[in-house]
Biopython code that builds the backbone (N, CA, C, O; Angstrom):
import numpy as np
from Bio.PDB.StructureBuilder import StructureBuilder

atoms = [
    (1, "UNK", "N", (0.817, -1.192, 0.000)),
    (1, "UNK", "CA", (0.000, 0.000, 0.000)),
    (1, "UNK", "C", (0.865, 1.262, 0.000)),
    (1, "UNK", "O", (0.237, 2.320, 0.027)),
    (2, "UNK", "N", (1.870, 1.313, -0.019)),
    (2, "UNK", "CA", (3.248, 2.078, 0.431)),
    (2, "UNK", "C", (3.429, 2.459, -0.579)),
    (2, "UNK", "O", (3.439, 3.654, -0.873)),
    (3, "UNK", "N", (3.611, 1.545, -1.330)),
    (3, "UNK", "CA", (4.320, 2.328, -2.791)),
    (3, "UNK", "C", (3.064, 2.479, -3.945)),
    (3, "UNK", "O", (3.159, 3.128, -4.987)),
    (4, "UNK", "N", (1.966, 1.776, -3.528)),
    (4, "UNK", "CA", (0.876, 2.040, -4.371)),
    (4, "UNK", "C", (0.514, 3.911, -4.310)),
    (4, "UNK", "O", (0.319, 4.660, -5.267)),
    (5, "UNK", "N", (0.524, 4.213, -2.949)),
    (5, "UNK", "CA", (0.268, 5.548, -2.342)),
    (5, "UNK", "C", (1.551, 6.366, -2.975)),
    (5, "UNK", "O", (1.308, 7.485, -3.426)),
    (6, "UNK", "N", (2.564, 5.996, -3.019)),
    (6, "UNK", "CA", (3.565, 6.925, -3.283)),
    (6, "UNK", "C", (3.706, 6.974, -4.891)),
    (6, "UNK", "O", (4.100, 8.018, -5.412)),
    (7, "UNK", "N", (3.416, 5.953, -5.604)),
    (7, "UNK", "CA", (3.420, 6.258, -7.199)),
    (7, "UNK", "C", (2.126, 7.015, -7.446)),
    (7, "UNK", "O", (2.143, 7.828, -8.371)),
    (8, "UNK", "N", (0.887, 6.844, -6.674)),
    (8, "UNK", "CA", (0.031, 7.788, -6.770)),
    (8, "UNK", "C", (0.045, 9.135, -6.894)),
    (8, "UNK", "O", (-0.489, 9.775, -7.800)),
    (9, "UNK", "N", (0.911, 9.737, -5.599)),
    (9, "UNK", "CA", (1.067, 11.146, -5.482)),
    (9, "UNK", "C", (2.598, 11.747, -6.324)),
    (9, "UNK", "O", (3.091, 12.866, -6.471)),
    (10, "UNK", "N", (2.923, 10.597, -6.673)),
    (10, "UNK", "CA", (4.011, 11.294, -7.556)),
    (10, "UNK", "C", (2.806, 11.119, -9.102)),
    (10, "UNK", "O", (3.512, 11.514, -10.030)),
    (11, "UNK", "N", (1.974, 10.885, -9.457)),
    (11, "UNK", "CA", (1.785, 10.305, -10.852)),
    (11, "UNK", "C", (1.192, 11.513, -10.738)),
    (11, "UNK", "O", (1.241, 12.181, -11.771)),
    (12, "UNK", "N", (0.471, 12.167, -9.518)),
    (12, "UNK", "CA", (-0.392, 13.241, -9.529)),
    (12, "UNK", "C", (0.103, 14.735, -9.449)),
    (12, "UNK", "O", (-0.377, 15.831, -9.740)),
    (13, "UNK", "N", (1.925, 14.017, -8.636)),
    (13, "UNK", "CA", (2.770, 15.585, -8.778)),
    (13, "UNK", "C", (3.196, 15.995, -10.124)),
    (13, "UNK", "O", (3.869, 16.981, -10.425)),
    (14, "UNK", "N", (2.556, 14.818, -11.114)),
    (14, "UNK", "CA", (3.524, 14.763, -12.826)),
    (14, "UNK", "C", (4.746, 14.075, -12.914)),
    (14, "UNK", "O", (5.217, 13.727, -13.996)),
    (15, "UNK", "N", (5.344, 13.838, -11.706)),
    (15, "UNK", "CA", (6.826, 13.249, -11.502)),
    (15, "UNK", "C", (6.703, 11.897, -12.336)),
    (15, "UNK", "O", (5.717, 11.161, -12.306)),
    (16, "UNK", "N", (7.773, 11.699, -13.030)),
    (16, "UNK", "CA", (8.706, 10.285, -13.661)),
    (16, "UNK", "C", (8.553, 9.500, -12.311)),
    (16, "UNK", "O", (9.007, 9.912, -11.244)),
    (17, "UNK", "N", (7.999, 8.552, -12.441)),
    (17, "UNK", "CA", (8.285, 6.883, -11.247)),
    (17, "UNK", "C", (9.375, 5.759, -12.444)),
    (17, "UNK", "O", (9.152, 5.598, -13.644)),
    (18, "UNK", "N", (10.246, 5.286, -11.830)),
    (18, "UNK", "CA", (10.822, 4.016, -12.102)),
    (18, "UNK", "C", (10.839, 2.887, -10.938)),
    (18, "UNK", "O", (11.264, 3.187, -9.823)),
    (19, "UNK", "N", (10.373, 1.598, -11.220)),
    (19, "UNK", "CA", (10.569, 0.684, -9.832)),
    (19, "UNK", "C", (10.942, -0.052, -10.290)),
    (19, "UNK", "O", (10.514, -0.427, -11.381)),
    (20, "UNK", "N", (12.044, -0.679, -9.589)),
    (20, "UNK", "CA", (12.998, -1.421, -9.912)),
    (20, "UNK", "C", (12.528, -2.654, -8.841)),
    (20, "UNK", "O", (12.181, -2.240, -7.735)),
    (21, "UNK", "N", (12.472, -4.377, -9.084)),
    (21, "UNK", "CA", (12.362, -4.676, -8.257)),
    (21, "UNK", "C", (12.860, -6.078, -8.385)),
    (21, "UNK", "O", (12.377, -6.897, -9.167)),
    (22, "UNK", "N", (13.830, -6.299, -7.590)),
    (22, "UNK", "CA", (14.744, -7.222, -7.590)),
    (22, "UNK", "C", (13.839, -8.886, -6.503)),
    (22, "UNK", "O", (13.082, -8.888, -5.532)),
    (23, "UNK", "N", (14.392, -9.919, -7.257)),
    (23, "UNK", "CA", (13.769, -11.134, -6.648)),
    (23, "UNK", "C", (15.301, -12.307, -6.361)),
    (23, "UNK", "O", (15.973, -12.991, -7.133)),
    (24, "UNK", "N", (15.352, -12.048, -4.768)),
    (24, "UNK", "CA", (16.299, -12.194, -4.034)),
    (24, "UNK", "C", (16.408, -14.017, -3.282)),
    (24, "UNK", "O", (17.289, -14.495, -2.568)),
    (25, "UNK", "N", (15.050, -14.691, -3.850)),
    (25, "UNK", "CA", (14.906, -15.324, -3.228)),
    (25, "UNK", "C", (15.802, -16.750, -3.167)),
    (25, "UNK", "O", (15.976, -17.283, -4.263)),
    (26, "UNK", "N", (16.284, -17.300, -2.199)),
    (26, "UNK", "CA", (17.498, -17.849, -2.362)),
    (26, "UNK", "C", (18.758, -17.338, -2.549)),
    (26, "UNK", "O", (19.837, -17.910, -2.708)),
    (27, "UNK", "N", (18.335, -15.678, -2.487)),
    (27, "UNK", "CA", (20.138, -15.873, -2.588)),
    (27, "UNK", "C", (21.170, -15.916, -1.686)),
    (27, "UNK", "O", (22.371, -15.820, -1.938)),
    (28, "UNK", "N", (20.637, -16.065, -0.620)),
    (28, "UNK", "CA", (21.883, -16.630, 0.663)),
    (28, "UNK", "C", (22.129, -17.599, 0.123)),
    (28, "UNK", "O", (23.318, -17.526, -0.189)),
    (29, "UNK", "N", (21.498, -18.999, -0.369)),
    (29, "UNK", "CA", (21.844, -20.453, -0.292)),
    (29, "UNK", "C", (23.241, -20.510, -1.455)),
    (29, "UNK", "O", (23.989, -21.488, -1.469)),
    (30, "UNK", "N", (23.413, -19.465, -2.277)),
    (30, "UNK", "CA", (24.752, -19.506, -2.933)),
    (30, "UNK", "C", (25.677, -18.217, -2.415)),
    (30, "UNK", "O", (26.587, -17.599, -2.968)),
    (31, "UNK", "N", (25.055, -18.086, -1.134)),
    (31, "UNK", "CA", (26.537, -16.839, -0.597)),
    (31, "UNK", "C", (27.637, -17.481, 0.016)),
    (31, "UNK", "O", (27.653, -18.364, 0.874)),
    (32, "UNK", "N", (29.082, -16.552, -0.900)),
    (32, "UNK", "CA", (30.339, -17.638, 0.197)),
    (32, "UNK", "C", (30.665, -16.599, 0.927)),
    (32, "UNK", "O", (30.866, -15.405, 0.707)),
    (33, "UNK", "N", (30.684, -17.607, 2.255)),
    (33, "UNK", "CA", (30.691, -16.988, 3.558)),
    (33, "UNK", "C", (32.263, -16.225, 3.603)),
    (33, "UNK", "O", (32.103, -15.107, 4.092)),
    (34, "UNK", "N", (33.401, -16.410, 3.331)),
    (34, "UNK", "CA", (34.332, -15.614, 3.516)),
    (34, "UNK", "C", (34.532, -14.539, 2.472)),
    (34, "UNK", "O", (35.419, -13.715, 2.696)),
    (35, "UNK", "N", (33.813, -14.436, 1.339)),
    (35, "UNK", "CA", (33.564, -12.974, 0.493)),
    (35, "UNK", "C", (32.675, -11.938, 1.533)),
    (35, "UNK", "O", (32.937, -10.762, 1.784)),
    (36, "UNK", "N", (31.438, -12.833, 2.101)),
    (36, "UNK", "CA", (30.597, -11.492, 3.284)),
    (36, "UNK", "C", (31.943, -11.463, 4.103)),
    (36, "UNK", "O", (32.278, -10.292, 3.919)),
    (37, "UNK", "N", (32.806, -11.955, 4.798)),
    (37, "UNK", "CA", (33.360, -11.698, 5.871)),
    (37, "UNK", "C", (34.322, -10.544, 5.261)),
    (37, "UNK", "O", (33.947, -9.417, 5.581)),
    (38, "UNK", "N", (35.361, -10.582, 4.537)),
    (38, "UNK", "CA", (36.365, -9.750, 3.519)),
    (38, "UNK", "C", (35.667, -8.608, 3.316)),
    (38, "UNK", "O", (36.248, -7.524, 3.365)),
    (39, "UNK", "N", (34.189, -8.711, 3.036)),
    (39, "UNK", "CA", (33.422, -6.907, 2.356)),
    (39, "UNK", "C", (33.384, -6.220, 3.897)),
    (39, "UNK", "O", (33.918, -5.170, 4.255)),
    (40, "UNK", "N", (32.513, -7.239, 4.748)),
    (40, "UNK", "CA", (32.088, -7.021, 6.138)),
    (40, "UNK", "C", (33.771, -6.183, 6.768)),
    (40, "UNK", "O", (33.570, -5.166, 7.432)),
    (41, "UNK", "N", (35.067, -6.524, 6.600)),
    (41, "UNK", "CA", (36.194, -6.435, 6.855)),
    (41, "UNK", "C", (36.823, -5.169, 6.733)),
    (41, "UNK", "O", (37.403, -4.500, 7.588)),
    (42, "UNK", "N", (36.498, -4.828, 4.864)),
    (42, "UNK", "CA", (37.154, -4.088, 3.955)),
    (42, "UNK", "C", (35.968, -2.623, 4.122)),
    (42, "UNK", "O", (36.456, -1.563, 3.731)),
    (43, "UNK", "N", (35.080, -2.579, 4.452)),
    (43, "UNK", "CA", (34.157, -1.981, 4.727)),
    (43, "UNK", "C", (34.394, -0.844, 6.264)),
    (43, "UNK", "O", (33.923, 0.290, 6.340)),
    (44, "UNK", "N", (35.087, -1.414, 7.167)),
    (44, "UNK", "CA", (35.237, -0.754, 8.220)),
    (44, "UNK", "C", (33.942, -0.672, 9.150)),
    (44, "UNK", "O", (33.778, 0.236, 9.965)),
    (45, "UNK", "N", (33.253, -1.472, 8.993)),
    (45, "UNK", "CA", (32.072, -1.475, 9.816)),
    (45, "UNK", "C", (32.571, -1.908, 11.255)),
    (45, "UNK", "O", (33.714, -2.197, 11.612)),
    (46, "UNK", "N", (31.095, -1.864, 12.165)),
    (46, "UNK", "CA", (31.620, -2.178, 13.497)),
    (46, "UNK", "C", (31.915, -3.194, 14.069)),
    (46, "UNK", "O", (30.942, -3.907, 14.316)),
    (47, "UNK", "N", (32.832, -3.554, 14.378)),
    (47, "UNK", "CA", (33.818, -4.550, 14.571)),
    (47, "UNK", "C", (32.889, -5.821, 15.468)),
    (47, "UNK", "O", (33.169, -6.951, 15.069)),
    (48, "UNK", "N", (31.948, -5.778, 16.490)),
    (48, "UNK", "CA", (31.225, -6.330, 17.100)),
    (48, "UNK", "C", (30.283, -7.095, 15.807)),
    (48, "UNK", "O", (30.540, -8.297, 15.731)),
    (49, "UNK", "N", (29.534, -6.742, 15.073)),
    (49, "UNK", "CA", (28.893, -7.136, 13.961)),
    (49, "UNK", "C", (29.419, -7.960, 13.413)),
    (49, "UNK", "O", (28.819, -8.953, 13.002)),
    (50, "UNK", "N", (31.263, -7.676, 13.189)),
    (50, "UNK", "CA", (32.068, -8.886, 11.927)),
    (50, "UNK", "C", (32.011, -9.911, 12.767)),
    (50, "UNK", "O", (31.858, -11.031, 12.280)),
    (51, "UNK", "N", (32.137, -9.733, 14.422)),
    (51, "UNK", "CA", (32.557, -10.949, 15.041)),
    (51, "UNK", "C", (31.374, -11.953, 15.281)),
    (51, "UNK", "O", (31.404, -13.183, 15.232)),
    (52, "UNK", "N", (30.214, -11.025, 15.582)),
    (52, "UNK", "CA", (28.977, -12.260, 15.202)),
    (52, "UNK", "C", (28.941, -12.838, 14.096)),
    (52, "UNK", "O", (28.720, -14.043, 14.210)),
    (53, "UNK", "N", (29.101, -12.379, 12.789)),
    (53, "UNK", "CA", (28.738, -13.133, 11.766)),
    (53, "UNK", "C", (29.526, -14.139, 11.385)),
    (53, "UNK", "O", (29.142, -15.167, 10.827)),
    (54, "UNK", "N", (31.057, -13.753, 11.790)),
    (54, "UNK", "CA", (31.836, -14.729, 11.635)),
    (54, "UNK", "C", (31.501, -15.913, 12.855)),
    (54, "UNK", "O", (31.634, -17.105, 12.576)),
    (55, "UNK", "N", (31.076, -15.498, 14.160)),
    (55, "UNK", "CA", (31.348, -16.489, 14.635)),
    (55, "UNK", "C", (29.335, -17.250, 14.302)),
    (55, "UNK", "O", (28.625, -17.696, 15.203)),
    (56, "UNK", "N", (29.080, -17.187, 13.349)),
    (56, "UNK", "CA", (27.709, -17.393, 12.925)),
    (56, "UNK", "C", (28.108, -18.390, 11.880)),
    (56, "UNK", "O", (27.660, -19.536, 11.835)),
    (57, "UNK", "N", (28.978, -17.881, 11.044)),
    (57, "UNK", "CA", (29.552, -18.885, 10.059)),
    (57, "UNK", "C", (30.962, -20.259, 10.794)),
    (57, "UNK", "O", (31.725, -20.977, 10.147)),
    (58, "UNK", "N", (30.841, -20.170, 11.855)),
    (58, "UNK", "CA", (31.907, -21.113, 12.175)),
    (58, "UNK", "C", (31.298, -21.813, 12.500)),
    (58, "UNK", "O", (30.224, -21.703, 13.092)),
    (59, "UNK", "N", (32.043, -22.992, 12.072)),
    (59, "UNK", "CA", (31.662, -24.563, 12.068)),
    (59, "UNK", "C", (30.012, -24.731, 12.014)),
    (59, "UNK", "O", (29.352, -25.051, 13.003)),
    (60, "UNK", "N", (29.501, -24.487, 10.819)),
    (60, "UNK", "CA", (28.363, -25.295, 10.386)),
    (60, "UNK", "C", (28.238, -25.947, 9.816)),
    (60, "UNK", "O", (28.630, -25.876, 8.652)),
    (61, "UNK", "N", (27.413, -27.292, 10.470)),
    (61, "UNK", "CA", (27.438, -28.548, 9.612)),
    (61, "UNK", "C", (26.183, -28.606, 8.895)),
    (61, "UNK", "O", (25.344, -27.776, 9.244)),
    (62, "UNK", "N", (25.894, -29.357, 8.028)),
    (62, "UNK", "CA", (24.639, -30.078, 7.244)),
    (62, "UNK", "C", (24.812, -32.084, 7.669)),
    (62, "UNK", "O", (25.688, -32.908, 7.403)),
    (63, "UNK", "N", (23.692, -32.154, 8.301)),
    (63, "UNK", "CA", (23.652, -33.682, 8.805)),
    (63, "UNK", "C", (22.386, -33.953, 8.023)),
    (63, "UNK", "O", (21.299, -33.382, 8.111)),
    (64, "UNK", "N", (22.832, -35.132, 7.090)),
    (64, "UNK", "CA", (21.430, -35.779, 6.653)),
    (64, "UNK", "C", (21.656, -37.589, 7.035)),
    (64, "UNK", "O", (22.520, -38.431, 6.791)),
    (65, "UNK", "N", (20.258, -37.555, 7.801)),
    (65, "UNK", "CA", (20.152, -38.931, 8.016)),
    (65, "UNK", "C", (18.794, -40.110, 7.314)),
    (65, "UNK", "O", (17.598, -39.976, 7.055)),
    (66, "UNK", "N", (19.625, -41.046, 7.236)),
    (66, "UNK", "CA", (18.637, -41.881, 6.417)),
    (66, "UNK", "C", (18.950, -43.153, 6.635)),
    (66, "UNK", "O", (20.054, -43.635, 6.382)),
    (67, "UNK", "N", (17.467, -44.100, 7.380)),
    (67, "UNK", "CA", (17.850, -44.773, 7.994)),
    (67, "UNK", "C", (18.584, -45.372, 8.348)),
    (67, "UNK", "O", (17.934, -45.666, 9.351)),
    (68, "UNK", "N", (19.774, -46.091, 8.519)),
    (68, "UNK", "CA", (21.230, -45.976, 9.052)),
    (68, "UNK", "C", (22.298, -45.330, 8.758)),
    (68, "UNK", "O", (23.200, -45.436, 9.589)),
    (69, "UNK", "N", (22.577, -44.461, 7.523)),
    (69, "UNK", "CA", (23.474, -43.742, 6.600)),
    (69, "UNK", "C", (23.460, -42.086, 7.423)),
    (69, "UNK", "O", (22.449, -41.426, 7.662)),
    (70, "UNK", "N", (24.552, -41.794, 7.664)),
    (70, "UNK", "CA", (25.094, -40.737, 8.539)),
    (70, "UNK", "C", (25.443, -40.039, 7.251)),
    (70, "UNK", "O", (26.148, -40.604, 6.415)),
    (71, "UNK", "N", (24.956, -38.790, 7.065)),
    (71, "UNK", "CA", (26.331, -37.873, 6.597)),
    (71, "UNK", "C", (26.145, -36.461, 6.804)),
    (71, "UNK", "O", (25.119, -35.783, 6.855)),
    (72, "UNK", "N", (27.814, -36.056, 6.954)),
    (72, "UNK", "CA", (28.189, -34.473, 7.465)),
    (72, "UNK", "C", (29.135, -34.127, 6.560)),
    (72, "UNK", "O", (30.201, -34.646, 6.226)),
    (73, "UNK", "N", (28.467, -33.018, 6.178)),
    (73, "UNK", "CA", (29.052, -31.514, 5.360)),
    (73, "UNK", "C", (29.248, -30.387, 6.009)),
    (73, "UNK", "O", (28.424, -29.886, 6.773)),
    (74, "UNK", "N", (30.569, -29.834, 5.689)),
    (74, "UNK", "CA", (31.287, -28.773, 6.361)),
    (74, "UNK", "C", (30.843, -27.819, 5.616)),
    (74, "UNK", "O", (31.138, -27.956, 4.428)),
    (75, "UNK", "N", (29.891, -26.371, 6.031)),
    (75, "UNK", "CA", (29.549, -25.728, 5.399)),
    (75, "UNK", "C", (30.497, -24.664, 4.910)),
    (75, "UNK", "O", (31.524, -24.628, 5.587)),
    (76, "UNK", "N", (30.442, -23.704, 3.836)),
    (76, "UNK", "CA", (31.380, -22.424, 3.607)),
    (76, "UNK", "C", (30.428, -21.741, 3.110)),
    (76, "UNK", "O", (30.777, -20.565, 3.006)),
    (77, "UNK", "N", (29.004, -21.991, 2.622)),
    (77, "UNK", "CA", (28.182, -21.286, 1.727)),
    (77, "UNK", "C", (26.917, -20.965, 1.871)),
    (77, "UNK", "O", (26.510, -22.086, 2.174)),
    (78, "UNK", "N", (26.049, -20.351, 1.886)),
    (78, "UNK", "CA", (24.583, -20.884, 1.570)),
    (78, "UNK", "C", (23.695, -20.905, 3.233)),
    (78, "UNK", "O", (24.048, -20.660, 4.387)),
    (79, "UNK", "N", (22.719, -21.230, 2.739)),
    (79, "UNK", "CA", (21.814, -22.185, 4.455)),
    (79, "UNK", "C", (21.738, -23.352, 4.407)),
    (79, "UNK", "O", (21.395, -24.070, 3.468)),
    (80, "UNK", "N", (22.134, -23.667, 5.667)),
    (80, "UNK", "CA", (21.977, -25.040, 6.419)),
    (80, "UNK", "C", (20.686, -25.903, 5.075)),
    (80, "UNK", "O", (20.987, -26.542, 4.067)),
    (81, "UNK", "N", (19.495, -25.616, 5.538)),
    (81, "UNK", "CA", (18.641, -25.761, 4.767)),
    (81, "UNK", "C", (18.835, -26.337, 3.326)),
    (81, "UNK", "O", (18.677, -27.491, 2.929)),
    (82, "UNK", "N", (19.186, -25.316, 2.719)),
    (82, "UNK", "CA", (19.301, -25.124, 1.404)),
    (82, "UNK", "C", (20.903, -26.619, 0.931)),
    (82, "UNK", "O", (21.088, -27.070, -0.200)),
    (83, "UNK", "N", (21.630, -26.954, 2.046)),
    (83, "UNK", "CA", (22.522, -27.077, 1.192)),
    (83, "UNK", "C", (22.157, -28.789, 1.346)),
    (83, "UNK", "O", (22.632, -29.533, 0.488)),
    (84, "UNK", "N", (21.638, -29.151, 2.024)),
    (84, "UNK", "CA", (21.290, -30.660, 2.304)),
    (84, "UNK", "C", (21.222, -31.142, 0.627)),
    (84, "UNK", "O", (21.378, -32.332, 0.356)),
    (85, "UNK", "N", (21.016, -30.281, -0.296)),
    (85, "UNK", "CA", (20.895, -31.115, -1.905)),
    (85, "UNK", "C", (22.289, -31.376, -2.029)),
    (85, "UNK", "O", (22.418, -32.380, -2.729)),
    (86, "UNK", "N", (23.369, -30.933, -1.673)),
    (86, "UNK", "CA", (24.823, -31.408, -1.516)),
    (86, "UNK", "C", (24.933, -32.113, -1.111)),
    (86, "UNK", "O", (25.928, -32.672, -1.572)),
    (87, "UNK", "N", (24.243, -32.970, 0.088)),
    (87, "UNK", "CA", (24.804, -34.146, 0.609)),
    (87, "UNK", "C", (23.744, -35.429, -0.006)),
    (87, "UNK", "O", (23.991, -36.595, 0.302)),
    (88, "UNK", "N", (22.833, -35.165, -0.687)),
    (88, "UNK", "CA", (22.205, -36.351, -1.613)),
    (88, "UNK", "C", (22.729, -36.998, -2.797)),
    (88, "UNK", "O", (22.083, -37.886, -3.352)),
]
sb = StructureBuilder()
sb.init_structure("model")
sb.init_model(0)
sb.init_chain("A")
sb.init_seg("    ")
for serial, (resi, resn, name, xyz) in enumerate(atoms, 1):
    if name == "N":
        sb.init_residue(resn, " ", resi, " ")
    sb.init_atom(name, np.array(xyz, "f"), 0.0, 1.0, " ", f" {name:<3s}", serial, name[0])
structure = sb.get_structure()
């Protein structure tokens, strides 16, 4: 309703609208985790922030089990979720 209202009163100020609208979905499940850490790094942001995310990305596994068959993947990429098609 946000932007319905706001292309309204611009269509009515005469103003040019462009909307751009990007479809994001999945795209963590192909993010590599040490390119966010390097921007997160190279960026100068606040130092408390890099250390959660990094310590967010340490040591995550993907465990898929099936009835007796164990297996573990060392993550670097993506969501947990998402990456279990790697270990099939």
């Amino acid at each position: 309703m946000v932007v319905k209202e706001f292309v309204q009163d611009s269509q009515a100020a005469g103003e040019v609208i462009a909307l751009v609208i990007l479809n994001v979905q999945g795209a963590f499940d192909a993010a590599w985790w040490p390119a966010i850490l390097k921007e997160m790094r190279d960026c100068g942001g606040p130092k408390h922030l890099y250390k959660l995310t990094k310590s967010y990305f340490t040591q995550r596994t993907a465990i898929l089990v099936m009835n007796s068959i164990r297996m573990e993947k060392e993550l670097s990429r993506g969501w947990p979720q998402g990456s279990c098609k790697a270990l099939a």
